[in-house]
N, C-alpha and C positions, 0 to 999 in steps of 0.2 A: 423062650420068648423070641419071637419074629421083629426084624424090627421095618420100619418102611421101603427101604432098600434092598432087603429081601425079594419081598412082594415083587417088587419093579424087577429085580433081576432075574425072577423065576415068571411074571405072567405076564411082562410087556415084551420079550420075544416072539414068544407062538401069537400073540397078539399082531405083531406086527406082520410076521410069515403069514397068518392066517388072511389078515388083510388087503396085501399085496396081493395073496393068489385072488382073492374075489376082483380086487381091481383089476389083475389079469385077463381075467376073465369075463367081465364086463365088457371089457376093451377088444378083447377077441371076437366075441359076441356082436360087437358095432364094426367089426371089420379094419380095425385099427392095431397097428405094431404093440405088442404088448412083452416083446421078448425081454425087455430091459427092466419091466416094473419088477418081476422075483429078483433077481439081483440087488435092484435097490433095496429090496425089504428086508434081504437077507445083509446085507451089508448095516441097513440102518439095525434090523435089530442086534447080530453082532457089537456093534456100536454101544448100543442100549446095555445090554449085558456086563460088557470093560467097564461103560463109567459105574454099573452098581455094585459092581465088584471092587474097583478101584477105590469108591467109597466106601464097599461094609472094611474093606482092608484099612482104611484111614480111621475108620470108626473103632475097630479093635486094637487097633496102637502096632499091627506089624510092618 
């Protein structure tokens, strides 16, 4: 059994990565600095990943 925390910590990364790169790439496309949006996505989805980790880990009792 999957529980919601899961879910978030396996499909809201690549969600994020995926996202950033489109914004990337929008932005390059309008001739605008876009070096800094992968970083942030890859930083935020890292991010995303620890707190659902950090939670199924609270949720299991270790």
């Amino acid at each position: 059994m999957t529980t919601a925390t899961e879910h978030v910590a396996l499909l809201a990364p690549p969600a994020i990565f995926l996202t950033s790169i489109v914004i990337a790439i929008v932005r390059l496309t309008r001739r605008r600095l876009a070096w800094w949006i992968p970083l942030v996505g890859a930083v935020a989805g890292l991010g995303v990943w620890f707190a659902a980790a950090a939670l199924m880990s609270l949720s299991a009792g270790q």
